[in-house]
Steps between C-alpha positions, in 0.01 A plus 500: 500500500800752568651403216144611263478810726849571434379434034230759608719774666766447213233504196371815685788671496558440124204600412505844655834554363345361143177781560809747562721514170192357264354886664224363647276714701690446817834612347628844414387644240834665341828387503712739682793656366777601741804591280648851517436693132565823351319690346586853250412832588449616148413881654844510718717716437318862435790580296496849418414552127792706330715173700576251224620122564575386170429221352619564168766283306839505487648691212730273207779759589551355843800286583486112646619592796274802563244476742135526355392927570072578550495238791480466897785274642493553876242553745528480892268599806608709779400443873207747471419247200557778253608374151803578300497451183780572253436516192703582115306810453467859621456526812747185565392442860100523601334456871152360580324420767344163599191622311633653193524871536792665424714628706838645310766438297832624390796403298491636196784532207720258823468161341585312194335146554345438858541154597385412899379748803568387861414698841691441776469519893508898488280534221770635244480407151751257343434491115707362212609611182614207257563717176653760765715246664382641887380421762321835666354550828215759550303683788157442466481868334738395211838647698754291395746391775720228373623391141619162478700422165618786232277631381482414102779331469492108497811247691599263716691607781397684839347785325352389206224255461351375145142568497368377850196393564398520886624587819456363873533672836535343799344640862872641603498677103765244334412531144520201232464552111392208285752688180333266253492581142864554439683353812301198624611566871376663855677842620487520904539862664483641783265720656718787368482383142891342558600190318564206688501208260342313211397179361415263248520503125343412158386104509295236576651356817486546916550861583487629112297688319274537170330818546460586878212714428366514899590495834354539830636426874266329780476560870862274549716688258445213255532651139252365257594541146253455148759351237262494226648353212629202733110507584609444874514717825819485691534542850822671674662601819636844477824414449446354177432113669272297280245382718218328260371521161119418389543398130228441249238649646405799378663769219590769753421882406443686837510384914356695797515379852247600757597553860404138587737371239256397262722528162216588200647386150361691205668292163340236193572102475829360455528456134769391227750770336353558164698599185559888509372526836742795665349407829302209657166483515482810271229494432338313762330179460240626815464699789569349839496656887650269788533527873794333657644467876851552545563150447403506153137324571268606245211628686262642264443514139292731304491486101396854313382505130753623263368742268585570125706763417342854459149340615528446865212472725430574867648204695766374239880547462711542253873443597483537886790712655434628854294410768408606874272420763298717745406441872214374405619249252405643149739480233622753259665367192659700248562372142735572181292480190147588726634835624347527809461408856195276621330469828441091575245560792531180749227342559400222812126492449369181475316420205234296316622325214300368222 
């Protein structure tokens, strides 16, 4: 008898689960989604009108090894999550806050190509300048306090670099440059803007280089750096000691770290070197944003539409550059061809799905 009570209970049981994913009446009625989304602001910014972004092609004139003018390569967030953008038009670098409205800009007839913008600690300005070949620090006003590099003139010694890409600064103001096009190393200073040393070179194995085109520094000193066309991140100790690489994941274009360490990847697929390509994944095959930890963990992955050329919508990409997060967790993404920066709002919500 225990044993058919003990059929019942079991049959029971099966059934109500049964009634429960065949949706009968007992069951819920939607399945629940609970995965964090994004979602465009097509309004954001309120950019003022005489302001132009670009989006217009590249003219036959221009050189291989020029970087692409009418776009928006670097964008970064400020504690009062005001966004910097810095763009390859007049005016060069634009501020906005968290809902779009403008708030100034300056910069004008200063750069050549703008590559990546970074804030640090004290809120100054660190911008750089790869057809320039500087690094340039900035109050928030557009003072400039600190040139890095000299200025127009392209080498490979302590005060030249060849077309760098980004800069890092660390909490006591050590600065590192990723000097990628050209030089295919990192540049350490110090606070002061003195040289202390330099690493790495042009290749494919531990501790070099193809195209360092990033570079950010977490809470530990550790150096993270994008070497794109190796489509791998390298990690470093700031004395140049190879730490950990995380290969074949992702095409990198642009890093920024929030102040829990979460390191935000902006890039495409890894992909195959095609005939005539002058740099990997140009163009891209797709448009990818990752999350990692500081041990290279992939935490989150978020695909983007890429849009065609000249005909981008709200909500695609079109060779994506620069990205940065706010407090709240919304990502702005700036792109190459698309000419413009986006607002991804983040979304937890749960909801329905068909």
């Amino acid at each position: 008898m225990k044993t058919l009570y003990k059929f019942i209970i079991i049959v029971l049981a099966f059934g109500t689960v049964a009634l429960a994913v065949s949706g009968g009446k007992e069951s819920v009625d939607e399945r629940i989604s609970t995965v964090v989304w994004y979602e465009v602001d097509p309004s954001w910014p309120d950019k003022p009108a005489d302001f132009t972004w670009g989006n217009k092609k590249d003219t036959k004139s221009q050189k291989a090894y020029e970087l692409p003018q009418q776009s928006v390569p670097g964008v970064a967030v400020d504690k009062q999550d005001r966004v910097w953008i810095l763009t390859r038009t007049e005016p060069p670098v634009q501020v906005y806050d968290k809902s779009g409205k403008f708030i100034r800009a300056w910069g004008e007839k200063m750069f050549k190509a703008t590559h990546h913008i970074k804030i640090d600690r004290d809120g100054n300005i660190w911008a750089s300048d790869a057809s320039r070949h500087v690094i340039r620090k900035f109050t928030p006003e557009g003072k400039l306090l600190l040139t890095l590099g000299t200025l127009d003139e392209a080498g490979k010694d302590k005060k030249h670099f060849d077309r760098p890409t980004d800069m890092a600064i660390t909490p006591k103001g050590d600065i590192f440059v990723s000097d990628g096009y050209g030089n295919s190393r990192i540049v350490h200073f110090d606070s002061k803007g003195r040289f202390v040393k330099t690493w790495g070179s042009k290749g494919i194995k531990t501790g070099q280089f193809n195209l360092p085109h990033a570079i950010v520094v977490d809470s530990k000193g550790r150096l993270y750096v994008a070497d794109r066309a190796n489509a791998r991140i390298q990690v470093f100790k700031q004395n140049g000691k190879f730490v950990a690489d995380w290969a074949d994941i992702i095409v990198p274009w642009g890093i920024w770290i929030t102040d829990k360490d979460e390191i935000w990847v902006c890039g495409s697929s890894p992909m195959q070197w095609r005939d005539g390509d002058e740099r990997l994944g140009c163009p891209p095959k797709d448009q990818l944003v990752m999350k990692f930890n500081t041990k290279g963990k992939l935490l989150q992955l978020w695909t983007i539409p890429k849009g065609a050329d000249g005909q981008e919508k709200p909500g695609e990409l079109n060779w994506v550059h620069g990205i940065a997060l706010d407090s709240k967790g919304n990502i702005y993404l700036g792109d190459i061809k698309g000419g413009r920066v986006q607002k991804f709002v983040r979304r937890t919500d749960a909801r329905a799905r068909d």
